[in-house]
C-alpha positions as CSV (number, residue, x, y, z in Angstrom):
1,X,99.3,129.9,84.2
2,X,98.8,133.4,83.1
3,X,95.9,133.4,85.6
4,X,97.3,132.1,88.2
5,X,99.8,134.8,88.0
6,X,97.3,137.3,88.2
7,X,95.8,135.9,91.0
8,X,99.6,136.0,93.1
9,X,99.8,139.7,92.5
10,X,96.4,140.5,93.4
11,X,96.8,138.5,96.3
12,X,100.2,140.4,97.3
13,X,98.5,144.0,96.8
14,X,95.6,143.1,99.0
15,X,98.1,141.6,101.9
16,X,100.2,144.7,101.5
17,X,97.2,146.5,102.7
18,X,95.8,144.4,105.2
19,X,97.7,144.1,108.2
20,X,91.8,128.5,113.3
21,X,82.4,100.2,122.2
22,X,83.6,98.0,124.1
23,X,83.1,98.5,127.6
24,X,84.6,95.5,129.2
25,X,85.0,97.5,133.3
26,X,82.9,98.0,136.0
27,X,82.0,101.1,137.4
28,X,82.4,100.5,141.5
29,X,86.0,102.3,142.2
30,X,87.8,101.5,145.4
31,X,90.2,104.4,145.9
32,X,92.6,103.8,148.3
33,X,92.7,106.0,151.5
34,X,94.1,109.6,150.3
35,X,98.0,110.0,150.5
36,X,99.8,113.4,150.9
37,X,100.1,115.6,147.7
38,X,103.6,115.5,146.5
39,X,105.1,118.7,144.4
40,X,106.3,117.8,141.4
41,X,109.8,118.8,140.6
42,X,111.2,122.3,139.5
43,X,111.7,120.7,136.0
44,X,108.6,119.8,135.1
45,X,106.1,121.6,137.9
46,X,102.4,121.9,137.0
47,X,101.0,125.1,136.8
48,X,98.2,125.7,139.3
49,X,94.9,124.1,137.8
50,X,92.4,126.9,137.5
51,X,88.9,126.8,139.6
52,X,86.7,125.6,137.0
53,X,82.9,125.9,137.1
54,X,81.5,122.4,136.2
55,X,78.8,122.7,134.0
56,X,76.5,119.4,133.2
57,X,77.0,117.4,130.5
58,X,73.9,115.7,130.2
59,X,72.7,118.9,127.8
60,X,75.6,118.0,125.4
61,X,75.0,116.0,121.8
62,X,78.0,114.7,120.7
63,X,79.2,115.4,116.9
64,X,79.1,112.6,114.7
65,X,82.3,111.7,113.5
66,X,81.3,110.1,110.4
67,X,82.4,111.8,106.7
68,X,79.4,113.1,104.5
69,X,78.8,110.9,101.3
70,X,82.1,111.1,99.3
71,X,81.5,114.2,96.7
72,X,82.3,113.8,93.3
73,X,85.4,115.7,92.6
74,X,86.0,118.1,89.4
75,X,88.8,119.4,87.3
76,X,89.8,122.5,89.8
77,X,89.3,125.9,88.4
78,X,90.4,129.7,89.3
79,X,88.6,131.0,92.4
80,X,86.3,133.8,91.7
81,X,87.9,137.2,91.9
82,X,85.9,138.6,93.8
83,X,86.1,136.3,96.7
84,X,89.5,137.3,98.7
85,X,91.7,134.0,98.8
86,X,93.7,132.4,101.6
87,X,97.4,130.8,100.8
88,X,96.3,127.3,102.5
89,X,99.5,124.7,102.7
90,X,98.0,121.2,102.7
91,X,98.5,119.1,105.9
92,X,99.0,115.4,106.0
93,X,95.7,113.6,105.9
94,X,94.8,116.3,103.9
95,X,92.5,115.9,100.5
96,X,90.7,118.0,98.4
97,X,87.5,116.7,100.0
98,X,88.3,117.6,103.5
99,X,89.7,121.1,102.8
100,X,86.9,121.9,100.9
101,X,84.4,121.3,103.9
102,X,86.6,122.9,106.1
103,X,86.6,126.4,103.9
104,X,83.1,125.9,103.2
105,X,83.5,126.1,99.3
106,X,83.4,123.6,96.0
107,X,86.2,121.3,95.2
108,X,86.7,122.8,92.1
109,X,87.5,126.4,93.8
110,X,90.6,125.2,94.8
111,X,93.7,125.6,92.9
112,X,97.2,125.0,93.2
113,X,100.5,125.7,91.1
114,X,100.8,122.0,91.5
115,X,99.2,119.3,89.8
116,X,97.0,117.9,92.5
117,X,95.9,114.4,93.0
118,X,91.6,115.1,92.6
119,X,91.0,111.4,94.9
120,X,93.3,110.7,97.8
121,X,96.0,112.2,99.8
122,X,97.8,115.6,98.9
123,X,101.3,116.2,99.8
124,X,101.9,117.7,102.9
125,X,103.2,121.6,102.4
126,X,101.3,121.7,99.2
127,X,100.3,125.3,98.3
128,X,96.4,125.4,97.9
129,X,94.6,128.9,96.8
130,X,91.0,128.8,98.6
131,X,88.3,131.7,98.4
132,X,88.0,133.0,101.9
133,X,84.0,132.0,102.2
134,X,83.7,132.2,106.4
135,X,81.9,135.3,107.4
136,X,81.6,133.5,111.0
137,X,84.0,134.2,113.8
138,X,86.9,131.6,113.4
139,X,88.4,130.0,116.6
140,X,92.3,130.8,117.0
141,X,94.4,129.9,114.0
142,X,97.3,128.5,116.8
143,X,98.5,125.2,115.9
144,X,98.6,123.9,120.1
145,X,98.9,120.1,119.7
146,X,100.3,117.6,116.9
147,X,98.4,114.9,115.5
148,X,100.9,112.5,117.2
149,X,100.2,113.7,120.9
150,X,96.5,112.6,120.6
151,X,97.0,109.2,118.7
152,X,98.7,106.3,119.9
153,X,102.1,107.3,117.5
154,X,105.1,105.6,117.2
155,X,106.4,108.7,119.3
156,X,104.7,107.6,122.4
157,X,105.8,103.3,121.8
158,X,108.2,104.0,124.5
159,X,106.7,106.0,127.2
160,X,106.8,104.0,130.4
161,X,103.0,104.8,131.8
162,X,103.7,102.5,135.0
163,X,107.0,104.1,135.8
164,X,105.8,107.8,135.1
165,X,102.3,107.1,137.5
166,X,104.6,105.3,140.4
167,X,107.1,108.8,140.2
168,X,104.3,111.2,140.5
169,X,103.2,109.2,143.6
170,X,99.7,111.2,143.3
171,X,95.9,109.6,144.0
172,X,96.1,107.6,140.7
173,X,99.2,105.4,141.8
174,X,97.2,103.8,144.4
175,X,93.7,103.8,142.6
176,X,91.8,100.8,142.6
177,X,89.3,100.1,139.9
178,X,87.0,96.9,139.9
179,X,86.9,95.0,136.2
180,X,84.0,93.1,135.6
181,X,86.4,90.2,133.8
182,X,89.3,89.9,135.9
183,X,88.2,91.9,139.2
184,X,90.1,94.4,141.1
185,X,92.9,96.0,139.1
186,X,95.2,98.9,138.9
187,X,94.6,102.9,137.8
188,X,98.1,102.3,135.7
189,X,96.1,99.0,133.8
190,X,93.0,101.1,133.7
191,X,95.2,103.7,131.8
192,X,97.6,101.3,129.7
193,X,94.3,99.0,128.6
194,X,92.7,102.0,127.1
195,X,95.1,103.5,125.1
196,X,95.9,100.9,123.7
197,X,92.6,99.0,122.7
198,X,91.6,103.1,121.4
199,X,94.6,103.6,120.2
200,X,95.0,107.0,122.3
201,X,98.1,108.7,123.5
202,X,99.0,108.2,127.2
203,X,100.5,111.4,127.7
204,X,97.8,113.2,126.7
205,X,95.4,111.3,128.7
206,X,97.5,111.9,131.8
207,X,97.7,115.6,131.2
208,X,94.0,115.8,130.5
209,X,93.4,113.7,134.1
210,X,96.0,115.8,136.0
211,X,94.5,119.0,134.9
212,X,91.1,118.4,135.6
213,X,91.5,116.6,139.0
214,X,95.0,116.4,140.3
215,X,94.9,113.0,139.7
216,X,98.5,112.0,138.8
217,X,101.0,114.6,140.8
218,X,98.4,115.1,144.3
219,X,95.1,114.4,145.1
220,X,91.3,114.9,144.1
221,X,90.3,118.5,144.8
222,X,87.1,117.5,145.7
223,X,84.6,114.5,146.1
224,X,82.8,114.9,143.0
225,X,86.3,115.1,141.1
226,X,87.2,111.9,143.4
227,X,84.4,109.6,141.5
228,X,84.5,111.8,138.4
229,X,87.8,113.0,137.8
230,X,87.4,114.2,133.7
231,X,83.6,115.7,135.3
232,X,81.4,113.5,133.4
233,X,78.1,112.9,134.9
234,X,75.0,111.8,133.0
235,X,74.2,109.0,135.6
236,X,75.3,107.9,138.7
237,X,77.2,104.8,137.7
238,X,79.5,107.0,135.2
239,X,81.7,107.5,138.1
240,X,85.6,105.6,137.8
241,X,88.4,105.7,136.1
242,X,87.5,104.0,133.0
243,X,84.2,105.5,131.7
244,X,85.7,109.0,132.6
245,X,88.7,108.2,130.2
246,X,86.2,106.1,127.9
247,X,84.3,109.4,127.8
248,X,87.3,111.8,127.5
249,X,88.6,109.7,124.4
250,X,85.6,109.5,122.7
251,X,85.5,113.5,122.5
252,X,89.0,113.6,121.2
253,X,88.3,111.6,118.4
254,X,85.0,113.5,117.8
255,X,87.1,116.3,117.0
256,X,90.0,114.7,115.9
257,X,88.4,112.2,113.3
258,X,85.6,114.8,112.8
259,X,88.4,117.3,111.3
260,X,90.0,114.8,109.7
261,X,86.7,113.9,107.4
262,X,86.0,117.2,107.2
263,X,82.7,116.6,108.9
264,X,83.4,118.8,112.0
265,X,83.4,122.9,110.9
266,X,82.4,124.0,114.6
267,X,82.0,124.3,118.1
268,X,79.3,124.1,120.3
269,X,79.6,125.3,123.8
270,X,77.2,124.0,126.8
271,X,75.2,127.6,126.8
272,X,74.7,127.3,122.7
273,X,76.5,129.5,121.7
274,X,78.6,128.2,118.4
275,X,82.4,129.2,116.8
276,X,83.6,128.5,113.8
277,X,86.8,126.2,113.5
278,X,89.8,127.9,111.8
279,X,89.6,126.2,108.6
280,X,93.8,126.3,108.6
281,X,93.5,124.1,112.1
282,X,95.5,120.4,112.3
283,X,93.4,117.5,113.8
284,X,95.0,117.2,116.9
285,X,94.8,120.9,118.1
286,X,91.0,120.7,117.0
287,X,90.9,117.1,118.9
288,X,91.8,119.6,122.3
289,X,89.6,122.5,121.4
290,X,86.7,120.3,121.2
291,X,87.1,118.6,124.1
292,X,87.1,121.9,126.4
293,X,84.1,122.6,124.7
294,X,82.6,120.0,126.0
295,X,82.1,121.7,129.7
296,X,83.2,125.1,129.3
297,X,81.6,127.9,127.8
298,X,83.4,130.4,125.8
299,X,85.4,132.6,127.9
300,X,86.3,130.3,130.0
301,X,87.4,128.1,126.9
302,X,89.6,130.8,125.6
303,X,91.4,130.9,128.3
304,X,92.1,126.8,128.6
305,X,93.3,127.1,125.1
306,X,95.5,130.0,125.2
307,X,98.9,128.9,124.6
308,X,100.4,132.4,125.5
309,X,98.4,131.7,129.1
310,X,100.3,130.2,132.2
311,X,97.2,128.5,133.4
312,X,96.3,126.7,129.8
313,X,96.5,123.7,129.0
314,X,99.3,123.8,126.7
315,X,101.4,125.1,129.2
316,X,100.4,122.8,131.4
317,X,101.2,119.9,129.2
318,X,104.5,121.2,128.0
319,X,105.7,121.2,131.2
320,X,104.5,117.8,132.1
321,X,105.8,116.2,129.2
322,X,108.2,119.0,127.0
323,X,107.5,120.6,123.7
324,X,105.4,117.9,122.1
325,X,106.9,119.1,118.5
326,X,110.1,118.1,119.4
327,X,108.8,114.6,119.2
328,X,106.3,115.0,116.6
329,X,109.2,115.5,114.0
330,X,110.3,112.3,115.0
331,X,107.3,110.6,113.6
332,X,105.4,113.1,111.3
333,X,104.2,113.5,108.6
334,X,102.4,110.2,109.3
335,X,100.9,110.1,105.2
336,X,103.4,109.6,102.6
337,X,102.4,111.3,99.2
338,X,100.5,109.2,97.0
339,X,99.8,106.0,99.6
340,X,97.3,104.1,99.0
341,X,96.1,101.0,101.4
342,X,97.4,97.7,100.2
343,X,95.6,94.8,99.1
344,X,93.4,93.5,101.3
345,X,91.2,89.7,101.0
346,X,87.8,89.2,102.9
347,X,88.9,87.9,106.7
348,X,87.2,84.5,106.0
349,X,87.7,81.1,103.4
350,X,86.5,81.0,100.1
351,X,83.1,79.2,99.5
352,X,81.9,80.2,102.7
353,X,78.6,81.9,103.6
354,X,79.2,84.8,106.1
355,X,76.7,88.0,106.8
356,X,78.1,91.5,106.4
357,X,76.5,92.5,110.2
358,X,77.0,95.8,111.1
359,X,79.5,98.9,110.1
360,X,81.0,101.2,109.9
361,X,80.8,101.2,113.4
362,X,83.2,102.6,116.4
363,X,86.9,101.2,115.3
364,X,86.3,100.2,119.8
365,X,84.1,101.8,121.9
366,X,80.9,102.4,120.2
367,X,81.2,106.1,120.6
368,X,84.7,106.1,118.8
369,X,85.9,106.7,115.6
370,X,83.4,104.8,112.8
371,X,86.5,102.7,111.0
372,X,85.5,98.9,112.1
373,X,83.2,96.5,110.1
374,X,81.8,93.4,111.5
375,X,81.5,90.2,109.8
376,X,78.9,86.5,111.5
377,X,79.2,83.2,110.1
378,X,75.8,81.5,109.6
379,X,73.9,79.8,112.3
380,X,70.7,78.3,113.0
381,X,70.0,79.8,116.9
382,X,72.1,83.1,118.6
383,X,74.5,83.1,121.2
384,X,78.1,83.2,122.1
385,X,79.1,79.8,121.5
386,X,82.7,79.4,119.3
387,X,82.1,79.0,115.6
388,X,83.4,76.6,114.1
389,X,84.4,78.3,110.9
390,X,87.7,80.1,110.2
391,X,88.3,83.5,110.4
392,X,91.8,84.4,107.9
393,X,94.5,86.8,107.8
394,X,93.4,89.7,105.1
395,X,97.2,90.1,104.3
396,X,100.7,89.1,105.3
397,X,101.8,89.9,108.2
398,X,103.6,89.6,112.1
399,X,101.1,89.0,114.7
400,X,101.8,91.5,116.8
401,X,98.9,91.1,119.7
402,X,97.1,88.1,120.3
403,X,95.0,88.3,123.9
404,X,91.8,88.8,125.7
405,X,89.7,88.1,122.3
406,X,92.0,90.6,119.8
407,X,94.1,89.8,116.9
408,X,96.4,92.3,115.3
409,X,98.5,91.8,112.4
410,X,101.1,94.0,111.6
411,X,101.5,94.2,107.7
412,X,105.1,95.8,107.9
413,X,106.3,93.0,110.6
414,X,108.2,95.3,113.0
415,X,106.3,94.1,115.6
416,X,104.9,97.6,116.5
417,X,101.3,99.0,115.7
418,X,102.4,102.5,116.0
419,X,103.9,101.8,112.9
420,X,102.9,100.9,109.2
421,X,99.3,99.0,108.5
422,X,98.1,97.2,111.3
423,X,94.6,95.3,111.4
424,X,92.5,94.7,113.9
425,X,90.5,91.7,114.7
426,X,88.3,91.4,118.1
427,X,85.9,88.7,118.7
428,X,88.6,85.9,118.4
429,X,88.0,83.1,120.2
430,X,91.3,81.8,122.4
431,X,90.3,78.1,121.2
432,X,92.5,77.8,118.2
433,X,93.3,81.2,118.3
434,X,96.8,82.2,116.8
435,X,100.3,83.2,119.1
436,X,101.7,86.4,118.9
437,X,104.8,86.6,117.1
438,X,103.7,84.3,114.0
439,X,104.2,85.4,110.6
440,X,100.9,84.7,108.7
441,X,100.5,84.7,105.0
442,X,97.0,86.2,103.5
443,X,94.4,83.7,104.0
444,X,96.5,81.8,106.8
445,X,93.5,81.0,109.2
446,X,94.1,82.6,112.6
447,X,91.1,82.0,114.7
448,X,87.5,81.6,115.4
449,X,84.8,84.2,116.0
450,X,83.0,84.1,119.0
451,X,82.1,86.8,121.7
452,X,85.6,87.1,123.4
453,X,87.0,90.2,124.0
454,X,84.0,92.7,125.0
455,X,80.6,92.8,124.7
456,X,78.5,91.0,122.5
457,X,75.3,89.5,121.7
458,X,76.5,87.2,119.0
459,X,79.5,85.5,117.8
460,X,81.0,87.5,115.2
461,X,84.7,89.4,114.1
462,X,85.0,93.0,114.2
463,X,87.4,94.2,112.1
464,X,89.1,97.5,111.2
465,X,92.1,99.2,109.8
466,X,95.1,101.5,111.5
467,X,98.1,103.1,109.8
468,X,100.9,104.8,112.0
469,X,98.2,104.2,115.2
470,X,95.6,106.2,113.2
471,X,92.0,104.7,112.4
472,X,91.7,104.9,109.0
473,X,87.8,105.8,108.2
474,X,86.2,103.8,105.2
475,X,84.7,106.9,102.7
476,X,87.9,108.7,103.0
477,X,91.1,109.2,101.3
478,X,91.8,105.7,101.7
479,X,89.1,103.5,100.6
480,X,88.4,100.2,102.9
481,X,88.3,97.7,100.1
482,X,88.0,94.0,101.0
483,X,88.3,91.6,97.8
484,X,87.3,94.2,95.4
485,X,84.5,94.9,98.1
486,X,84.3,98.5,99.1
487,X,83.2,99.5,102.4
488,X,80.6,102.7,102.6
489,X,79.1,104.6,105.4
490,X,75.2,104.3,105.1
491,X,72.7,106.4,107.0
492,X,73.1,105.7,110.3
493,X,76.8,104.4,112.0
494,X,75.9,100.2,111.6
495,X,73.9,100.4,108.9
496,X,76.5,100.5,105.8
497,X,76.9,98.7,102.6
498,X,79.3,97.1,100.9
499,X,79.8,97.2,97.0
500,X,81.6,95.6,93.9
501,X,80.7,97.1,90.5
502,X,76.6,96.6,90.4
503,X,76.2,94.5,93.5
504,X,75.7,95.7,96.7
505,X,75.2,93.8,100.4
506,X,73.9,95.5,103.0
507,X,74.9,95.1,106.8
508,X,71.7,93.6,108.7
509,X,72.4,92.2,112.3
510,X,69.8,89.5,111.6
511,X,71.9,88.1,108.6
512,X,69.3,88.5,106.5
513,X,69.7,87.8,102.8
514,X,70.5,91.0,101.4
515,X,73.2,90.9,104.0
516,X,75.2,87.1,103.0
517,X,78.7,87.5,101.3
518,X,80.4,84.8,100.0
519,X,84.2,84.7,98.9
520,X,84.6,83.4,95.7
521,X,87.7,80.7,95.3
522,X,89.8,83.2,93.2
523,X,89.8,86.2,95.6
């Protein structure tokens, strides 16, 4: 204590003197003919989108958004002296883990006048003392967007997409997109389908669309921004709606699940040149700061991200949508101190073989956040015919979605998966498959694996976890444990393990014998 002390008044002297998967759509668009821009209203007008120079994407690698092995973490000590500290007050999501590969020190550098849990999740507004490591240049310390604007959060349960598209009256109210299984359908559906199935805010993704193409209020400003509205072009066919939102999620979650892990510490820009990410940063402004980055270079980003400039984003999106705090208090913090995930069973019957297949893999596209795990009953010949083996409910639960191949229990029964634990299941067959709105007990069988529900080259369930309409990453703060089973990231995204005291099984997509789990009848 007497250290610690010490450490405060140094600390107040030295401030004193010192004054940041599944793609299931086509990609043929049939946009209506053009209609006349219409100005939004004095309340909530737009500023003018700047004149943006597009620089190619194709020269772009994206971060992976998988955590490091799990480090081993120590009793925490006093930072050195010599090392100037920073007062850090601990975020929700936060752990020691995280923070530490955010500040670029040891776990055990960090202290605290608290007692501070050394696994799991530290209470939000915990004060943290961290050596000040980071000789790089540090991207703004501005906190720009809350966690909650760039998941799906309860906060954004009751925003009316279809109504808000219809008002605005722009290009993407009369957009046409053409879906490989169910045909032509609606730039509204295109929108609703994939927030949902990513779990991704609609707000932010209509922001994001009307501030690089006009989209939502007026019209295209050009024909390249016509076919690729977020200005995402590799090859020619990812033109349309849905791989340019597809795209523009996938590099949210980079930075949002990348900060969250503590995996992502910078920026890349499209020229090379790199910035350090203000350690002190929540997910959801670094989510936005690393998606400019994608096709802006520096300057250019500084300026998008500015929230003190009338042509930034933030401005923009405040005055699309209001201050996005106001509802972030509604719904935030999302962790409560101490939670841990509840018990979860293996999604299949006892005395079953299955194969541990693939994960952790993208929690829905393939590009997304690595939280889903897929399991394959046995068979003697591949294809996408129904199994006839049952696939069971983990734990008890309301079935809050049950359509087009998914499953989702909700473990707090509300009927919402903004809310609570939620658990996904894709793959499920709609032969035997169970309604929506059934409360199911763990182990109540709820349907069939097969190939429904997106691509697939093999009947199998893919399975992953949500809480609050986050993806919750195995390797993290919350361990995915199955049965006793624990769920661990392995070199590569796909190629994980799973483990139980000695024993370990190893995802194979062959089902090969290293990769067979059986549930044993106690479990």
């Amino acid at each position: 204590m007497k250290q610690f002390i010490t450490l405060l008044a140094t600390l107040a002297l030295t401030l004193s003197a010192c004054a940041t998967e599944n793609s299931l759509w086509g990609v043929q668009s049939t946009p209506t003919a053009r209609i006349p821009t219409v100005t939004l209203p004095a309340s909530s007008t737009a500023s003018p989108r700047p004149t943006d120079t597009l620089i190619p994407t194709a020269t772009m690698t994206l971060t992976a958004t998988h955590p490091a092995p799990t480090q081993t973490l120590v009793q925490v000590s006093t930072p050195n002296p010599q090392d100037q500290p920073i007062l850090y007050y601990a975020q929700s999501g936060d752990s020691l883990d995280s923070i530490a590969r955010r500040f670029s020190v040891d776990v055990d550098e960090i202290t605290s006048p608290k007692d501070v849990p050394q696994e799991g999740l530290i209470e939000a507004g915990t004060l943290l003392i961290v050596p000040d490591r980071i000789e790089a240049k540090k991207t703004p310390n501005d906190k720009t967007v809350p966690d909650s604007e760039v998941i799906f959060a309860a906060s954004a349960s009751n925003f009316d997409v279809a109504a808000y598209i219809t008002e605005a009256g722009g290009f993407l109210s009369t957009y046409k997109q053409w879906v490989t299984t169910s045909g032509t359908t609606s730039g509204t559906d295109v929108l609703k389908k994939l927030s949902r199935d990513n779990s991704a805010n609609p707000r932010l993704l209509l922001a994001l669309l009307e501030y690089e193409s006009g989209w939502v209020f007026g019209q295209p400003t050009d024909m390249f921004r016509e076919k690729y509205p977020m200005g995402f072009q590799i090859q020619d066919d990812d033109q349309g709606l849905f791989k340019q939102l597809q795209w523009t999620i996938n590099q949210l979650f980079a930075g949002y699940y990348g900060w969250r892990s503590g995996t992502l510490t910078e920026l890349t820009f499209p020229d090379g040149e790199t910035i350090r990410l203000n350690p002190e940063l929540n997910a959801g402004t670094v989510a936005i700061q690393y998606f400019f980055s994608r096709q802006r270079n520096r300057s250019e980003w500084e300026r998008v991200i500015d929230p003190n400039s009338p042509s930034s984003f933030v401005a923009y999106y405040n005055e699309m949508f209001a201050d996005p705090w106001v509802r972030a208090a509604t719904v935030e913090p999302f962790f409560a101190p101490g939670m841990t995930q509840p018990e979860l069973a293996l999604p299949f019957e006892p005395n079953v073989q299955w194969n541990y297949t693939s994960g952790p893999h993208g929690a829905w596209d393939r590009e997304g956040p690595l939280a889903a795990i897929d399991f394959a009953p046995p068979s003697d010949h591949k294809g996408c015919d129904v199994s006839s083996l049952w696939v069971t409910a983990a734990a008890s639960g309301l079935i809050a979605r049950a359509d087009a191949g998914v499953v989702v229990i909700d473990l707090d029964s509300d009927g919402n998966e903004q809310t609570g634990w939620t658990l996904l299941y894709l793959h499920i067959a709609e032969e035997g498959r169970i309604p929506v709105g059934t409360w199911v007990k763990v182990n109540d069988r709820i349907g069939h694996a097969s190939c429904e529900g997106g691509i697939s080259t093999g009947r199998h369930v893919h399975f992953a976890r949500k809480y609050n309409g986050e993806w919750i990453l195995p390797d993290s703060a919350l361990p995915f444990v199955l049965g006793g089973w624990t769920i661990h990231f392995g070199a590569k995204p796909y190629q994980g393990t799973m483990t139980r005291g000695a024993r370990t099984v190893t995802a194979d997509p062959y089902g090969q014998a290293w990769s067979v789990i059986i549930r044993e009848p106690n479990e």
